[in-house]
Every structure is written in structure tokens, then in C-alpha cells.
C-alpha positions as CSV (number, residue, x, y, z in Angstrom):
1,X,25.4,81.9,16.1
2,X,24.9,80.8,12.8
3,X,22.4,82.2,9.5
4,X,21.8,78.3,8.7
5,X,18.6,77.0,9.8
6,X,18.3,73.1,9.3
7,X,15.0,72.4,7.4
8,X,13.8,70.3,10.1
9,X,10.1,72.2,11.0
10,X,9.9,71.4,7.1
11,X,10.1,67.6,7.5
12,X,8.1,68.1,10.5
13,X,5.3,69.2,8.9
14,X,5.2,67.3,6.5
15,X,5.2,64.1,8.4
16,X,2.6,65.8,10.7
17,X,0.6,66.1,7.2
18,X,0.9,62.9,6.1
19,X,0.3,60.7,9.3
20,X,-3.1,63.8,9.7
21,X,-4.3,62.3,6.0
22,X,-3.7,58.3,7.4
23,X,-5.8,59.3,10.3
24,X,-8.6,60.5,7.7
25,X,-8.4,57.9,5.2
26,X,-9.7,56.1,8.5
27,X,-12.3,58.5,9.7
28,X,-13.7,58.5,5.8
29,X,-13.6,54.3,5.5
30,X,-15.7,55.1,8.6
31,X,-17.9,57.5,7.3
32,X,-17.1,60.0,10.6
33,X,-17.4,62.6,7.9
34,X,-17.2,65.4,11.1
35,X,-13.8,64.0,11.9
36,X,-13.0,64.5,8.2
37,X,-13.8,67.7,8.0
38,X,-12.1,68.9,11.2
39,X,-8.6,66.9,9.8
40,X,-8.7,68.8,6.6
41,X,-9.2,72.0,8.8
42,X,-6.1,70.8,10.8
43,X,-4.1,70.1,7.6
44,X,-5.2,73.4,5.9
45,X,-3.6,75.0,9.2
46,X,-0.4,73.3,8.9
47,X,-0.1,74.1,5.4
48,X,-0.7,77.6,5.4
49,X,1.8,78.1,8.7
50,X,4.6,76.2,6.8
51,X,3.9,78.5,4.0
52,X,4.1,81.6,6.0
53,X,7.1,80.2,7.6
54,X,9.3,79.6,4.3
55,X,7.6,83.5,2.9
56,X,9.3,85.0,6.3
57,X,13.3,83.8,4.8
58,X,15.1,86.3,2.8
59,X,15.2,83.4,0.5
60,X,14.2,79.9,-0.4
61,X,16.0,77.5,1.2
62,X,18.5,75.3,-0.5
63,X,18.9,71.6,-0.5
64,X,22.2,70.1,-0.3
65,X,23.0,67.0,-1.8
66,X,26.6,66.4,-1.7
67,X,28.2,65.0,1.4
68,X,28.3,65.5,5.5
69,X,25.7,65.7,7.7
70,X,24.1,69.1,8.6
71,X,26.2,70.7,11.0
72,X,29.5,69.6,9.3
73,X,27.9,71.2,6.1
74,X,27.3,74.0,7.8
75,X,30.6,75.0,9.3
76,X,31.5,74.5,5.9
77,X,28.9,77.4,4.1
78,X,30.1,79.1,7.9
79,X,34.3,78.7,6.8
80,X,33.5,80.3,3.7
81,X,31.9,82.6,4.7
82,X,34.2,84.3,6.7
83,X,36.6,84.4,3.3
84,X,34.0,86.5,1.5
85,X,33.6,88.8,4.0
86,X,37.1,89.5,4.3
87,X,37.8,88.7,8.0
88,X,41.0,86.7,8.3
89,X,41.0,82.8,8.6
90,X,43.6,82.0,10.3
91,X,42.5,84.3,13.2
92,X,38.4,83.1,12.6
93,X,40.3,79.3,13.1
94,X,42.1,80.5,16.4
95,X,38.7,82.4,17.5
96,X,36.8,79.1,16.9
97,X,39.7,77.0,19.0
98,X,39.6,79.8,22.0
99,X,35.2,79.2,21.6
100,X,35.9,75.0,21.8
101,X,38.4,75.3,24.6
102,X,36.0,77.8,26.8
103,X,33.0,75.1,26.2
104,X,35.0,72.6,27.5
């Protein structure tokens, strides 16, 4: 198990978000001002449970910029990890083989 959480609810949401304010702009060229008020509702919901979300981490997420995709980043931050907390690599690297192996 791992303590990384890919942001992807947060890109979610925020494409939920904006495709809920396309649908509006619609319902307001249309003057369907009831449909307008319950989107906003909708989007003041989303908002507020992405916000709770993100307030229930111990801390802010972090954006990485440098190279690797998501899980090869992560079994990076995971690698050195196990360094700061003192457990041995080369036996975490033979762990992680015996855990690859039993998958198979």
C-alpha cells in the first residue's frame, strides 16, 4: 500500500466544474434562469466537497513536474522512502521481487 494518492478526483472535479458552467452558459443564453440557479447549486456542491477533500490530507498536495508518469514517480518518493526510515534496501528490493513474483 502506498501514502501517494494521484490527484485524479482533483482533475475530476474540475472538469465536472467546467463542462457544469458550459451547460449554464446555455441554460442562461436561454434564459431557463431555474436551471441556472440549480447548476450553480450543483457547482457550489462540488466545490465545497473538493475543498473538504484536500482540508482532510495531513498536507497539501504537491505537483510534480519533472519526469515519469505517476506510478513510476511514485515508487520513486516509495524507494526513498524506505532509506529515511532506516529499513534496509537491498532487503525492501528482494521484498518487492518476492511481492512481483507472488502476483504473477
Amino acid at each position: 500500500m502506498t501514502n501517494f494518492l494521484p490527484a485524479g478526483i482533483i482533475n475530476d472535479t474540475i472538469l465536472e466544474i467546467q463542462a457544469k458552467s458550459c451547460q449554464l452558459q446555455k441554460e442562461l443564453a436561454q434564459q431557463n434562469l431555474y436551471n441556472v440557479k440549480q447548476g450553480l447549486k450543483e457547482i457550489e456542491e462540488l466545490a465545497v466537497e473538493l475543498a473538504m477533500f484536500l482540508e482532510k490530507l495531513s498536507c497539501q498536495p504537491l505537483i510534480f513536474t519533472g519526469s515519469g508518469t505517476t506510478e513510476e514517480v511514485i515508487r520513486r518518493l516509495e524507494w526513498a522512502l524506505t532509506f529515511s526510515e532506516e529499513i534496509d534496501p537491498i532487503e525492501y528490493y528482494r521484498y518487492m521481487e518476492q511481492v512481483r513474483k507472488e502476483a504473477k
